[in-house]
Structure formats: structure tokens, C-alpha cells
N, C-alpha and C positions, 0 to 999 in steps of 0.2 A: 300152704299158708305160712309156714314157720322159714321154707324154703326164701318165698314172698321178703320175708321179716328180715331175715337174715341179708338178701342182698341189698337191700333199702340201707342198714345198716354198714355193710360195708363199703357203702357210697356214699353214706355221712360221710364213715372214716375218712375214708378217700380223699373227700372236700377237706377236712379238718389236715389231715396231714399235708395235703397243697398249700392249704393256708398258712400255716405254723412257717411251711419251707420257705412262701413264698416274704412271709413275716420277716422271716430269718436273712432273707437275699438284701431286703429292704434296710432291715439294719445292718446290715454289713456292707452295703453302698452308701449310706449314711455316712458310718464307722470313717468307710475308706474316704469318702467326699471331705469330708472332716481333716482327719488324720493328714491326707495328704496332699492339704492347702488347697482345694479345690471349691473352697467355700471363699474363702477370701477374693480368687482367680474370678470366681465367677461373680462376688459384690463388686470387686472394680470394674468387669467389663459393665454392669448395670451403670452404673455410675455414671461412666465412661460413657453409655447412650443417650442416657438421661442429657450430658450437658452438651453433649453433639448436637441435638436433633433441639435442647433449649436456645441455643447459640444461632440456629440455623434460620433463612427466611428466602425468600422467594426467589433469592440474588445468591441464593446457594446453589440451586437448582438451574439456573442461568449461567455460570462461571467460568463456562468454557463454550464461546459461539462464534460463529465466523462473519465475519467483518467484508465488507463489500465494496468497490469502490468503482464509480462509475464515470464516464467521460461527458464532456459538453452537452452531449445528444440525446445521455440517459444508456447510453451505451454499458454492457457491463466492463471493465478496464481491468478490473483484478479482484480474485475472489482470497481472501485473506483466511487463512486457519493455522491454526497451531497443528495441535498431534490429531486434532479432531476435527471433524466437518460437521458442525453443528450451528442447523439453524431455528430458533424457538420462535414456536405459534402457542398463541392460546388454544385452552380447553375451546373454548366456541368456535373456532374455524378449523378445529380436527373433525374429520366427517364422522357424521353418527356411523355408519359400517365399520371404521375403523375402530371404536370406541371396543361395540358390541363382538367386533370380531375376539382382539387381544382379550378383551375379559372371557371369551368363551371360549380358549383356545391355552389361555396361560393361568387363569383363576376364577373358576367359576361361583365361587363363592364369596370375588370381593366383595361384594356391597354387603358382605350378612359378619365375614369374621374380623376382627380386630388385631389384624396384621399377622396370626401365624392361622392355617386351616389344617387342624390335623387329619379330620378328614381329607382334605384335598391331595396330603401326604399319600395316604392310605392309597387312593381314587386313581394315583399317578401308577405307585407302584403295578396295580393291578391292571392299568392298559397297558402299561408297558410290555406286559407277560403277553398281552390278550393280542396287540400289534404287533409284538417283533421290534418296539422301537418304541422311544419316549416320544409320547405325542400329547402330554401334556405336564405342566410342569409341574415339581414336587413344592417350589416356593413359591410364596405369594407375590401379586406384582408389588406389592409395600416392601417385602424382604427382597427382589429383585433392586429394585430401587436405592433399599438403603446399603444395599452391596454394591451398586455402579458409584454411588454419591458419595458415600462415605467409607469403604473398606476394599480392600484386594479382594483376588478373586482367589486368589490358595485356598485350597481345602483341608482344614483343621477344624476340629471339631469346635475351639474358641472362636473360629472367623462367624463357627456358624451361629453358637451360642449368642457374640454380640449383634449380628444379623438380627434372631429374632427380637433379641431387646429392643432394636434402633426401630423396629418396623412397629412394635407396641406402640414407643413414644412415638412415632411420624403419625399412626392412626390418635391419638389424644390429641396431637398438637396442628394437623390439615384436615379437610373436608376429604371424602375420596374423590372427589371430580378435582380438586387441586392434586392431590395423589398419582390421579391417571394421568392427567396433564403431564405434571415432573416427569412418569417415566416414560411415557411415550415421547418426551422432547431430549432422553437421554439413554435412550437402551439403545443398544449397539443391532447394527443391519446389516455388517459385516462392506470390508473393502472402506474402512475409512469412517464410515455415516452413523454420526452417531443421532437418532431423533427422526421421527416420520417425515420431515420436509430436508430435512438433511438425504434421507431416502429414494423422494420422491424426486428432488432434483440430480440428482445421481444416476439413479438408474430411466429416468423418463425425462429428465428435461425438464421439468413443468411443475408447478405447484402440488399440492398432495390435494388440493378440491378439485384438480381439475382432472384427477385420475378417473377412469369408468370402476367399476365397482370390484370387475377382476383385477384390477392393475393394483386398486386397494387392498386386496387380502392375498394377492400374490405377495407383497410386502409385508402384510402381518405374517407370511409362513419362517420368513427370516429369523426371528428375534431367538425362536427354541433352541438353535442351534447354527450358531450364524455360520458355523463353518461347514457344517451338512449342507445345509438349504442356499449356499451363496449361490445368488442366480449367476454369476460368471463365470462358474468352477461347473455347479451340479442346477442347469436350468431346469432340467426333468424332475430333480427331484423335489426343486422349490416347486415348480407347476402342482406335483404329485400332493404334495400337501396343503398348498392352495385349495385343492380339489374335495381333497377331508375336509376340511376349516369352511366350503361352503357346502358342506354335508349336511354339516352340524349346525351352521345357521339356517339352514333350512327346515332340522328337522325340531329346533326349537323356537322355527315362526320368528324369524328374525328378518327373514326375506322369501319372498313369493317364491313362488314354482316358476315362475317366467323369468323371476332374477334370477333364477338361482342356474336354469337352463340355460342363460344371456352368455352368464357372467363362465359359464363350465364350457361352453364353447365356442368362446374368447379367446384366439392366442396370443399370447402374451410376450412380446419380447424387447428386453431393456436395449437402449438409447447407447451409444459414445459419445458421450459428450465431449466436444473440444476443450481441451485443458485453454483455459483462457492464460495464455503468454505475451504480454507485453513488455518486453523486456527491462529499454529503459523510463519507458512511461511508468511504471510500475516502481521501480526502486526510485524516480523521485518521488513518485507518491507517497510513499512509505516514508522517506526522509522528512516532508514537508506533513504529512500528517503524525508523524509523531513528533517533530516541533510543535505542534497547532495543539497538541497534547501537554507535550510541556507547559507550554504558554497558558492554559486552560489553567495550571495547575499553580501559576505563578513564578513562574522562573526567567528570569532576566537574563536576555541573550547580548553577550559583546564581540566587540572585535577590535577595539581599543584597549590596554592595558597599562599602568603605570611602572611595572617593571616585570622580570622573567618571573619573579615567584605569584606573585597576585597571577597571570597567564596559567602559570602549572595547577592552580588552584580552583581555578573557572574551569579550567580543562576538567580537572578532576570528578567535579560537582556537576558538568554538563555530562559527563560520560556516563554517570550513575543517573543519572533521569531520562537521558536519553533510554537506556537501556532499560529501564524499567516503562517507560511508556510504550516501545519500544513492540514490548512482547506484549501489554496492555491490550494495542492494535488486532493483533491476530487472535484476540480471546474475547474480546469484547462484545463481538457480534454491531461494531458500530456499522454507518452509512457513511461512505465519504463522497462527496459530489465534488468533482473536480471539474477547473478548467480546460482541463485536455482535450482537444477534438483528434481521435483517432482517424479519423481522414489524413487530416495536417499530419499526424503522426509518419502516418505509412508515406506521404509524400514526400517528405525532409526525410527518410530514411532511404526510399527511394534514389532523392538525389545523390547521399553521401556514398551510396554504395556503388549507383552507375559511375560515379562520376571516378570513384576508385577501384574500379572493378579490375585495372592493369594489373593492380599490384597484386601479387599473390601469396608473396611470400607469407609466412607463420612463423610463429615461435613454438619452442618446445612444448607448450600447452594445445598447439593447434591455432591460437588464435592470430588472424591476422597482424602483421608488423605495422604497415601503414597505417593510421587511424584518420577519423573524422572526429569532429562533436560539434552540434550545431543547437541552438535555441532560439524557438519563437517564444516574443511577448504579444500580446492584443494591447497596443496601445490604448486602447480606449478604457480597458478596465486592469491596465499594467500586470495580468495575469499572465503566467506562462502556456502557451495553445500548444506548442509541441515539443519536444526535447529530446535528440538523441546521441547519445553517449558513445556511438560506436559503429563499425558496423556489421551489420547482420550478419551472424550464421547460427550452425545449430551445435550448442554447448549446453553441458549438464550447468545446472544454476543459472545463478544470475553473472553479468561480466561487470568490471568495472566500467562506472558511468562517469566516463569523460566531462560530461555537460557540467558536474556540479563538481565531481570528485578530484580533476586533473588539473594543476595551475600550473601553465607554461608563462611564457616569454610572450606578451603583447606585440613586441615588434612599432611599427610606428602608430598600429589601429588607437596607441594608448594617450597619441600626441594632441588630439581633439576635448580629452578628457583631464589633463592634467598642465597643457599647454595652452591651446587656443582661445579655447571657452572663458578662460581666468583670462587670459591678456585682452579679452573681447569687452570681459567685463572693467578692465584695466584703463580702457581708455583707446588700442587698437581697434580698427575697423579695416573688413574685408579688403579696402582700399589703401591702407597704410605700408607705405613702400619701406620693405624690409632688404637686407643685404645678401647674397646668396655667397658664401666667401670659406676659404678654408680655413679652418680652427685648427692652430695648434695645439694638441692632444687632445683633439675635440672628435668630433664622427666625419666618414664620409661619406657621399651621397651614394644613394644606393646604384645609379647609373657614372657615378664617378667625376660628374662634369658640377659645373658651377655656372650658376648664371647672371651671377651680381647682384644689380638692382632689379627688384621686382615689388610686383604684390602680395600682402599678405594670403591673397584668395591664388595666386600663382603656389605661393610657397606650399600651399595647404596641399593642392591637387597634385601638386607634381613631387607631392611628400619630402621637402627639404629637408635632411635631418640637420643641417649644420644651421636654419632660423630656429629651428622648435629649440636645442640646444641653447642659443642664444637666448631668448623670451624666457625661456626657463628660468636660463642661470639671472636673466631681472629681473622676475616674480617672488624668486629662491622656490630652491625644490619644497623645503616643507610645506610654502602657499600652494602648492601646485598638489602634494599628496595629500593635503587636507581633504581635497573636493574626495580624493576614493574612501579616507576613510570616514567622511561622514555618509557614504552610501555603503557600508560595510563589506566592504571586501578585505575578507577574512585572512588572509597571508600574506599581510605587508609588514615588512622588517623596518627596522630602522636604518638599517642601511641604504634602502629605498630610495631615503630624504639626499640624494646626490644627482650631480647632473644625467650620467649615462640614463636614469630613468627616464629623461626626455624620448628617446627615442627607443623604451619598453625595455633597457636594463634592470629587469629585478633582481631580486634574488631570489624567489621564490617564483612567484606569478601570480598569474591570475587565473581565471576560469570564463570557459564562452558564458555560462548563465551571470557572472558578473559585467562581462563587456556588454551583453546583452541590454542587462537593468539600466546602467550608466547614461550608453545610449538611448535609450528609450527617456530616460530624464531629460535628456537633450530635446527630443522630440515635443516631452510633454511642458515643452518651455522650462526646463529647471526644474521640475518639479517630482523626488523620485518618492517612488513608489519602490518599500521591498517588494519583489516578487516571490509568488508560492502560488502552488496550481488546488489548493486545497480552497474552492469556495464554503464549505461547510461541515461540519459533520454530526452524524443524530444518532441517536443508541436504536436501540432495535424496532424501540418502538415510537419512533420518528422525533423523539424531542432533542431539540437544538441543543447541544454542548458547547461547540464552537462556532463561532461564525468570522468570515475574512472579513475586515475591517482595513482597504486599503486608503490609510492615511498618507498626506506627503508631506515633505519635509523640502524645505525650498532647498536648493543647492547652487544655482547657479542662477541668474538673475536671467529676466524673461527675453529681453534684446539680444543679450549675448550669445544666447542659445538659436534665438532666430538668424540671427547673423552667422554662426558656427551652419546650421542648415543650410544656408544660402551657399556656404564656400563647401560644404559636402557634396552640395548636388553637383558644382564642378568639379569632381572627382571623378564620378561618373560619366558629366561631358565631354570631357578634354583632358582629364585626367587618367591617375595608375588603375582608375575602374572604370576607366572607357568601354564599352562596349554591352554593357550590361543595366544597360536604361529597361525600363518596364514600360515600353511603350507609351501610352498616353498620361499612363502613372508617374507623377513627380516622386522622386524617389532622389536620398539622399546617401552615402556613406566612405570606406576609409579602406582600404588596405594597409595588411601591414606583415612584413617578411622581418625574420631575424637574420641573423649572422648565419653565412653558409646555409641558407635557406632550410634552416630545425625548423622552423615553425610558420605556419602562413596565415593570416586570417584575413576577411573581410565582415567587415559590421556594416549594417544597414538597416535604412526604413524610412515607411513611407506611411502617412496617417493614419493608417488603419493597421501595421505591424512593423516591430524591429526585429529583425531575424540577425545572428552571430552564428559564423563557421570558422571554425580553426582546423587544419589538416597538420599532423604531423607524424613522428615515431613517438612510441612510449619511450621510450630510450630518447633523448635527443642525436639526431644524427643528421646528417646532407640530405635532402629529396632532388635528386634531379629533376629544374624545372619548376619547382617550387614557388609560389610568393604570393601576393595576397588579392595577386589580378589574374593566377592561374585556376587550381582547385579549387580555392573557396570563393573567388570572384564564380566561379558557374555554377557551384552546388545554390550557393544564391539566391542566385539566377534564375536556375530553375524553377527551385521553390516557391520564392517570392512571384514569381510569375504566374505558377498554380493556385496562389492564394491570392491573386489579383486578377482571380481569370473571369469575374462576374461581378467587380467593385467599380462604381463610378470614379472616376479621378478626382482626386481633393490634393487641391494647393496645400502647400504651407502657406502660414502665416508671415507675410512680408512684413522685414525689418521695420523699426521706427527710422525713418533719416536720422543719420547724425546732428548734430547742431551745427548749422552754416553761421558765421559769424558777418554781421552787414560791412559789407570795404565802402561802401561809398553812399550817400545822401539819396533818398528815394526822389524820384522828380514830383514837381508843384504839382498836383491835381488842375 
């Protein structure tokens, strides 16, 4: 009995001396907590969460998504992301499996704790011992969350301390089905993907509802350890866990015994999806959607300037908006609907590359010496259908795009636009007999010969440079560079305003997507229309931002234009673009060769498209054979012929008569 007494008592003791020590540890981590500013450290990170997760709202949790951009057809054209491939569904179109799986697999006890589960702590440690391996996780999916959204991943014991603060406030300040939302449209699946449909389309192709039910918790095995379970490094060992995770839903009545058998003896294997590359359809897209960005935003675009500083100034303030809208685009998660038809695309790529496939040579980069760049518009809706900058092969990045980014030397393609059209409107008509004659320090003709009197519709087609020179220098060049720079063509000097630009002496140049626009005004009776391939674009969740708004701007009066059509189409009859009729298609346009054959182009169009090709070196240098009724008279050619290969023939629109003035008395009735 006494024996009894006695040990009872010294298990009091026992308890009493634990306590006292364990008293004593307490205030000496106090002490030290205190003492050595760990009180303060840990009220700022409080603090610190407090006004993060106050600060924070839906469009926190969105911030980084990938932006998509599609062709005429609905086609995808280019998929846009930053560092992250991120694309966000609501909480209602994430599949109930997926929901049940991740909560049963990474936090069992979300719906019951308020952001930290110390049980669940405990629950990890201890399968971990019982597996051989972490199979389920020590943090909650709230502390998972408030570590992807708002903190590093380094491991410090403050990363972790603010961790569980931010996860306190995110459960006070969101529902937990907004909770699971956020992190399921932001937890990493390893290889890029960040978010279940970012996922789904990765590794399958295809939307995440329209996965079968293993294809679904094959992707929930990812998230624990996305470098373990990456299904393209370790497929077996992601399957392997797949196969636990529909263990557990089974054995918690989450899914039948027939799902559960379906879905385990399902094999599962991820997709290659084609990296969508469109080379230069794609960098103009991007260039014209984040204008269309700017623009949204209120920024006024020029191309006129009143002297060098106001220019350095716009530059300035364009470069920093550009760039900031810039990266906008690959973050946004927007929708771009383009007018691009990737058919047109690949066919005008086609042409430019057969048609120069001789040349072989490269530069120190590898990339081709000889170049093309060619642009369609849709006349009908003055939108850009195809655009290519260059051509084809296979380089790391993107290449420079000729179409918008290259401004060479016009040649004579530029005599229609700054010469005829004006002297058409001047009082000239296709009939008006002009002089073919040698100028003193004036140009000569590019065949050398001279043929005196003619017509102005001869002059046109058989490209006289020594009449366009003349009509010029009586317009005066400034009348004559007005007409580009009210259609904004962006690199025009003041030097410009001189004769040699009659026959395409810049100093800078131009660009085929400007020759392209100009003529096309031609076509649309004077009436231009900027071009941009950007019909629209909508945030993720389809609402309208921008939308294209193609107004016109008269330029050239509606006769003179028909009349300029009329002496094009003989260019192509009997003229330097003989030979490249579109069959029953009326079709109008211009060649134009510079000095030593640098540069060649031919411009064209016919009611339904104006298509522009230039061929030359990035370097300007000689092409043997060169001029604007060789290469780019058949690139064309070609094209415009593929795009006319199922269009009914439509006339132009026949001139008004000039005014006949009466010579003599109508007879007596």
C-alpha cells in the first residue's frame, strides 16, 4: 500500500518537475523572442499580411495569364505568355473530381481550418514515415496559395511565419470555393503550366472538362511535387500516384468502384502539342495589338512633327507606352481576333520563298542574304489578310519583319502616289500628251531611250521617269509628299520635299505595308483607311476592350483615282507588268526598280485585294536581273492568282468623261 503511495507520488513529482522545466523553456523563449527583436520581426510581418491580402482582389489572383490570338477562320495564330502559361476558369467549370481530388490529396481538412491545420501538419509528417515519401502536404492549400501569389519560395523560417499570417487573412477576407478557385488557376504543374487549364491544354490538348476522369487526377498528382511527378521526365511515377489519389477517392466514397476500376485502368499518355509559330503574322500581331492597347489607353499616334525636338519627344513617350502595353499583352490573358487568314498566310510565303529559292547565300547569322516582304490588304474591309517579312527558315526567335519594320527605296512603284494621282486631280487626264525628253541633271529612263510625244497613260506604263520628274517639279514636291504624309508613312524626311523623289529618291523609305495602304486608297477611290490586322480584343472573359474602327480619311479625290486605275491596268497590258494579268480578273498595278537594281517592287490590286512585294538585300547592293517586272512582278503573281482562284470578276469603276467643251451649234431639231 505504502509502496502504492509512494509511486503515485513520485509521478506527481515527476509531472510537477516537467512542468516547472517546461515553465521555465517557455519563459526563456519569451525572454529570448523579446530580447532578440523577434517580437517586433514577427508584428511587421503581421502587419505586412494584414495589408497584402487588404490590398488584394480578384485581379490579384488573375495577373499573370496568357493572351491568345486567333486568325480570320477562328484559327489559333499565336498563343502569348510571359514567364507563365496561364489560363483562368472559374470555380463552376473546374470539374467536381478535380475539386475533391486536390482537397483530398493536399488538404483534407480545408473546409473545417482557417488557413493554418496543425493537425494536417502532424497527419503529413506521419505518412510520410508510413510511404517512404511525402504524399501529402504539410501546408494548406490557403498557405500554398498565399506563397505562389504573394511570397518566394525560399525556406526561412519568416517566409513561413508570413505564409501562415497571409493564409489567416485570405480565409477572413474569401469564401473557400473562391480560395480553391485562385489556387487551382495558379499552382504550378511543372514544364511551364501554371493552373488546371493551363495543364490541360499542355499536356492533352483539350480543355480540362473534357478530360476522362484519369486524365483528371493524373494532373491533380502533379502539384505535390512538380519536379517528382513531371509527367515528361517521371510518366510512371506521375501514373503511380494518380493510382493512390484514386485510392483514396474511393475509399472515401468520392467515386464508384467502376470509376474507380475505369479510371486505374486507363492509360494515360500526354499529347505534343505543336508550338504554334507563325512567324511574321505573329510580330505584326503583337505590334498592331499593342498599339490597339495604346490607343485604348489614349495615346496619340504621329508621324508629322514641327521640328527634331517635339520628334525626340514623341519618340520618347511612344517607346514607354509601347513597352509597357507591350508586356501588358503577354500577361493579360486577353483575346485577339485578327484579320489574318493563315491560308493567305502560308501562300504569299510560299510564293516569296519559291520564287527566291536560287539564292542561297546567308549571312553570319545563318540567315538568308536575299530577302522578300510582301502584304496583302482586303480591300473591302482595308484590313491587312496576309504579311510576310521574310523568308522562311528555321531560326531561334522571331526575325526581322521586313513588311512593317524595313523602309527601302520605292523606285518608280512611288510615281502613282505622289506624282500621277495629284496631276489627275490637277487637271491631267490619262490622255493628256506629255513630252518624253532628256533633262538636264534630271533622271534617265530606265531602258535608256526616249520617246517624245506621248500619253500620259503611255508615260505611266512604260514608267517614264524623265515625265513623272517633270509633273513633279509643276505640282512642287511638297504638294506631291503631302498625299504620304497624310496617310502616315512614318520615315519621311524633309529632304524628301525634292525632285529625285519623283522617281522614289528618299532618304529613308518606305515599307511594303505602307505601299501597300496608299495603294489600296487608290483602289478605295481615295479613300485610306489605316491598316492594322487587329479586328478586336476581349479580356478573358470575352468583354470587348477594343474594337477596330476603320474610318477614312479622303486623300485623293474619287475621279483621279479611277483614272490613276485605268492607266495601272495598262501596266500590266502593254506595259513594265506585262505578262501578269489574272486572267479574267481586272487587275491593276506599278513596278518599280531603283538604281543598280537594290531594290525591286511591284504593287497591285484588283477589287477584292492590293497585295505589295519588294525583293531585295538588307544591305542594299546589285541583284542580278532584278526590277519590278522580275521577282516581285511573279511573287505577285502568283499569289494574287491563288487568291483569285474562286472570286468572280469585278470591274473597276469607269472614270467620269472629262468635260468636252461644245466647238460648234447643235443642228435645228
Amino acid at each position: 500500500m505504502k509502496s502504492k503511495k509512494k509511486t503515485r507520488s513520485q509521478k506527481a513529482w515527476g509531472f510537477l518537475k516537467f512542468q516547472i522545466v517546461l515553465i521555465l523553456l517557455v519563459i526563456a523563449a519569451v525572454a529570448y523572442y523579446y530580447a532578440g527583436g523577434y517580437a517586433a520581426k514577427i508584428s511587421h510581418m503581421r502587419s505586412e499580411a494584414v495589408s497584402l491580402v487588404a490590398r488584394s482582389s480578384e485581379e490579384t489572383f488573375r495577373q499573370s495569364q496568357t493572351s491568345i490570338a486567333y486568325d480570320a477562320n477562328g484559327e489559333v495564330l499565336s498563343v502569348l505568355k510571359g514567364e507563365k502559361d496561364v489560363y483562368y476558369i472559374s470555380y463552376e467549370d473546374i470539374p467536381i473530381y478535380i475539386k475533391q481530388a486536390i482537397v483530398s490529396t493536399e488538404d483534407k481538412r480545408f473546409y473545417k481550418h482557417q488557413g493554418i491545420d496543425y493537425r494536417g501538419v502532424l497527419r503529413a509528417v506521419v505518412a510520410a514515415v508510413q510511404e517512404g515519401e511525402p504524399t501529402q502536404g504539410g501546408s494548406t492549400i490557403t498557405q500554398q496559395l498565399a506563397r505562389t501569389i504573394f511570397l518566394s519560395n525560399e525556406r526561412t523560417w519568416e517566409r513561413k511565419v508570413e505564409e501562415m499570417y497571409i493564409a489567416v487573412e485570405l480565409e477572413k477576407k474569401y469564401s473557400k470555393e473562391e480560395i480553391l478557385e485562385y489556387y487551382l488557376n495558379n499552382v504550378y504543374f511543372a514544364n511551364g503550366y501554371y493552373g488546371i487549364e493551363a495543364a490541360s491544354q499542355g499536356y492533352f490538348g483539350t480543355d480540362v472538362r473534357h478530360l476522362s476522369l484519369s486524365q483528371m487526377i493524373y494532373l491533380c498528382a502533379i502539384p505535390n511535387n512538380p519536379t517528382l511527378y513531371d509527367p515528361k521526365v517521371n510518366p510512371d511515377k506521375t501514373a503511380a500516384r494518380r493510382d493512390r489519389i484514386l485510392k483514396t477517392m474511393l475509399d472515401e466514397k468520392v467515386i464508384s468502384e467502376a470509376s474507380y476500376q475505369m479510371a486505374l485502368n486507363e492509360s494515360v499518355a500526354t499529347v505534343e502539342t505543336a508550338k504554334v509559330r507563325n512567324d511574321y503574322a505573329e510580330t505584326y500581331t503583337y505590334y498592331c495589338a499593342t498599339r490597339a492597347l495604346m490607343e485604348q489607353e489614349g495615346f496619340k499616334f504621329r508621324t508629322v512633327f514641327d521640328d527634331e525636338a517635339q520628334e525626340k519627344e514623341y519618340e520618347k513617350s511612344y517607346d514607354q507606352a509601347y513597352k509597357e502595353c507591350n508586356a501588358r499583352l503577354f500577361t493579360g490573358g486577353y483575346r485577339i481576333y485578327t484579320s489574318i487568314d493563315l491560308k493567305a498566310q502560308e501562300q504569299l510565303q510560299a510564293a516569296v520563298d519559291k520564287e527566291l529559292a536560287s539564292f542561297t547565300e546567308t549571312n553570319e547569322e545563318g540567315i538568308f542574304a536575299l530577302q522578300g516582304a510582301a502584304v496583302c490588304i482586303d480591300n473591302t474591309t482595308g484590313m491587312v489578310r496576309a504579311i510576310v517579312g521574310g523568308r522562311k527558315q528555321d531560326s531561334e526567335g522571331y526575325t526581322l519583319n521586313r513588311a512593317f519594320q524595313s523602309f527601302r527605296q520605292p523606285g518608280s512603284a512611288i510615281k502613282p502616289l505622289i506624282v500621277y494621282t495629284p496631276a489627275l486631280e490637277r487637271g491631267y487626264t490619262p490622255d493628256t500628251v506629255v513630252v518624253d525628253e532628256p533633262i538636264e541633271g534630271g533622271p534617265e529612263n530606265g531602258d535608256g531611250s526616249y520617246a517624245g510625244a506621248i500619253s500620259l497613260r503611255q508615260a505611266v506604263a512604260l514608267s517614264k521617269n524623265t515625265v513623272a520628274w517633270k509633273i513633279f517639279d509643276e505640282i512642287t514636291p511638297s504638294a506631291g509628299i503631302a498625299y504620304l504624309k497624310a496617310m502616315g508613312f512614318s520615315r519621311l524626311d524633309p529632304n524628301d520635299e525634292r525632285l529625285p523623289a519623283s522617281v522614289g529618291g528618299f532618304t529613308i523609305g518606305v515599307s511594303p505595308l505602307e505601299m501597300a495602304k496608299a495603294y489600296a486608297a487608290i483602289e478605295h477611290n481615295g479613300g485610306y483607311r489605316n491598316p492594322t490586322c487587329i479586328i478586336k480584343i476581349t479580356d478573358a472573359e470575352d468583354n470587348v476592350i477594343w474594337q477596330a474602327e476603320q474610318t477614312e480619311t479622303v486623300v485623293y479625290k474619287e475621279n483621279a483615282c479611277r483614272e490613276m486605275t485605268s492607266m495601272l491596268q495598262s501596266v500590266i497590258a502593254v506595259g513594265t507588268g506585262r505578262g501578269y494579268a489574272l486572267g479574267d480578273m481586272p487587275c491593276a498595278g506599278k513596278t518599280g526598280t531603283t538604281n543598280d537594281n537594290k531594290d525591286g517592287w511591284f504593287v497591285g490590286y484588283t477589287a477584292y485585294y492590293t497585295t505589295s512585294v519588294w525583293v531585295g538585300y538588307d544591305i542594299p547592293r546589285e541583284v542580278a536581273g532584278l526590277g519590278g517586272g522580275t521577282y516581285p512582278g511573279r511573287i505577285w503573281h502568283d499569289f494574287m492568282l491563288w487568291m483569285h482562284r474562286d472570286k468572280t470578276p469585278v470591274d473597276f469603276v469607269t472614270p467620269i468623261a472629262p468635260y468636252q467643251p461644245v466647238t460648234e451649234e447643235p443642228e435645228a431639231a
